[in-house]
Steps between C-alpha positions, in 0.01 A plus 500: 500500500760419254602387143465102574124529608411662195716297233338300258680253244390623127338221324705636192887538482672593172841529375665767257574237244096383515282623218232693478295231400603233776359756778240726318224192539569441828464838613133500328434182722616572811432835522809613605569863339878538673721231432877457655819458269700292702860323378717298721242591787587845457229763386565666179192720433108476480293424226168651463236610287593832508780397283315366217245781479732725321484294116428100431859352545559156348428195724919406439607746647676456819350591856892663532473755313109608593559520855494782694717599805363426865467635810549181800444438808699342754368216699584706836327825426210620711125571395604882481792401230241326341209754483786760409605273228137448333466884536799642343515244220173465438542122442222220392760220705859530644746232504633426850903424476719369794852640601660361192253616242324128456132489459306455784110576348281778416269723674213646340253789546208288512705298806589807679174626466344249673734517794394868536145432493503185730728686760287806540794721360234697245288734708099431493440901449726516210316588181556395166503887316748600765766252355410430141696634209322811354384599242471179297671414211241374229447470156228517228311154403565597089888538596738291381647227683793648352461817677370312849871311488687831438306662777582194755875540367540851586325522792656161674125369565321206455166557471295751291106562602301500137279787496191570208267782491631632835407156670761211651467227207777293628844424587826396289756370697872437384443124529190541225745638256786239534259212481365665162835554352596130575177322456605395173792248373665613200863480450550652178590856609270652187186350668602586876530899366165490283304336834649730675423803331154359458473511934661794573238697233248360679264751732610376876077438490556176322751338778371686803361333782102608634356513748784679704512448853534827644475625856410836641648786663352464845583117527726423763827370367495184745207418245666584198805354573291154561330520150785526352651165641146362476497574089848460490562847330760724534315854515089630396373860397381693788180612395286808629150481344593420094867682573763315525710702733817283542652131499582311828789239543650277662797759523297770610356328823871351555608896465230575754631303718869595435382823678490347866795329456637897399629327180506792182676496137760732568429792222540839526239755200588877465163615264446802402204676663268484171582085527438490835159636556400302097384108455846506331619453871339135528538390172904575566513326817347216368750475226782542764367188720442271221839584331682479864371107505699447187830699640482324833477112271841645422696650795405589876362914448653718797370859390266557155529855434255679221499872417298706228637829339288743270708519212257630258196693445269501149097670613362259729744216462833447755781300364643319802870369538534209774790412706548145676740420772549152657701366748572112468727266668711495130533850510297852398326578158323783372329528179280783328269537259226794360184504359138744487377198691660461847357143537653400151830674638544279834409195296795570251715575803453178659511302216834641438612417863364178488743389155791674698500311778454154289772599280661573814411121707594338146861683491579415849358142455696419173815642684477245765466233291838603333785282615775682696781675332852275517771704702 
């Protein structure tokens, strides 16, 4: 199994120098949430969602300077390159490039998905609440979607279950805020930042989508994995009675399988003993593996390395300092931060990391673009 059975051509293509509002209503149409930046026949970047979830950007703006940085493919690599790829970067689609960097097409989750399911590589006795992210990230139906956006932002998710009076009301998904934001037309940038204060105050209940499709813990995740592709979603609550006990996605079956192929993210966590026997334990390594999809969109990750020091003791509260170390093809970093809140303290950490190394790519990038000093 390799790249070329699994390449698809996007239906989409954009440029840097397209605008925002030459691609925006195609997206919408065609359902296609990743889109490739492509110049020359070279790839430049991806365009998602994701990158307009942040504030309402004008519909002139050029695709160029929205983009983010991607991860590729090549068109030779092997299904194992490509499940490892999915996994560490935690990608919707990645472009495939050839030996010279020209675009060759896109793979996608929902693709590669398929392939696992079809070729018996997801194991019948697998169950969904062994391999679902836990616990769930949710959010109150009276919240803001203000608040629902800033959660999504922090957290690198996409989807937030809706919760009221204890009870699963519904789901708001990344793509239900972005449609909101630029579901109206107005150029004159006073009326773009009054509509879109008026959304973002809104309680998430008004823009929500119910009923949720949800699955259970005890499902196997052949199953899930084909309701997903049958409702074309990208992840459901895991429910247990009227819990919701966790989320399943697309990248947590592809993760499930990355364990036959002995494919891991390559990060190292010293806690201290009071983190490691506390929830604080999950909710950290789920803040690691999210924010390790965003590092690897940037450079190939050798070693991750995160430590936790008591610094600090006031009655019943620790104040934590972190340490990060990673290894990279460009080189090694490590950054630090401190906070009462060790989950609030790796978040800062990584953060920082992750505007070191792009101030890092865009030095060595505008450096090669310099013409050559005259002897």
């Amino acid at each position: 199994m390799s790249v070329r059975e699994l390449v698809e051509e996007p239906e989409i293509i954009t440029s840097p120098q397209d605008k925002l509002s030459d691609i925006i209503g195609k997206m919408r149409e065609k359902k296609q949430w990743v889109i490739p930046v492509v110049k020359d026949k070279k790839l430049y970047g991806i365009f998602s969602y994701k990158d307009l979830l942040a504030r309402r950007i004008s519909l002139e703006t050029r695709i160029g300077t929205l983009m983010s940085p991607s991860v590729s493919l090549s068109i030779n690599d092997d299904l194992t390159r490509i499940i490892a790829k999915f996994y560490t970067s935690n990608s919707r689609a990645i472009p495939v490039v050839d030996e010279k960097k020209r675009f060759q097409g896109m793979i996608t989750r929902e693709g590669l998905l398929k392939y696992l399911l079809e070729s018996g590589q997801i194991d019948p006795a697998w169950k969904v609440r062994e391999y679902m992210s836990s616990p769930a990230i949710t959010i109150e139906a009276e919240e803001t979607v203000a608040r629902a956006r800033w959660i999504m932002t922090r957290d690198n998710i996409t989807r937030l279950p809706v919760m009221e009076n204890g009870k699963l009301a519904g789901i708001i998904t990344t793509k239900d805020i972005v449609d909101k934001l630029y579901s109206f037309s107005g150029r004159k940038r006073s009326s773009i930042l009054t509509e879109e204060e008026r959304i973002v105050a809104m309680p998430v209940k008004e823009i929500m989508v119910y009923p949720v499709i949800t699955v259970t813990g005890g499902i196997s995740l052949k199953n899930a994995v084909s309701t997903l592709l049958n409702k074309g979603i990208s992840g459901m609550p895991v429910v247990e009675g009227e819990n919701v006990v966790g989320v399943i996605s697309g990248i947590d079956i592809i993760k499930a399988v990355s364990k036959k192929y002995e494919i891991s993210v390559p990060i190292e966590a010293k806690l201290t003993r009071d983190l490691r026997s506390s929830d604080t334990k999950a909710l950290i390594d789920g803040i690691v593996e999210r924010y390790m999809g965003k590092l690897e969109k940037l450079v190939d990750v050798m070693s991750f390395k995160v430590s936790f020091k008591e610094e600090a003791k006031s009655q019943d509260k620790k104040y934590y300092k972190v340490t990060i170390k990673v290894s990279t093809k460009l080189g090694n970093f490590v950054t630090r931060d401190s906070d009462w809140d060790p989950a609030v303290a790796v978040k800062r950490a990584i953060e920082a990391l992750e505007n070191r190394l792009k101030r890092y790519i865009r030095k060595v990038e505008e450096s090669q673009k310099r013409p050559p000093k005259e002897e």
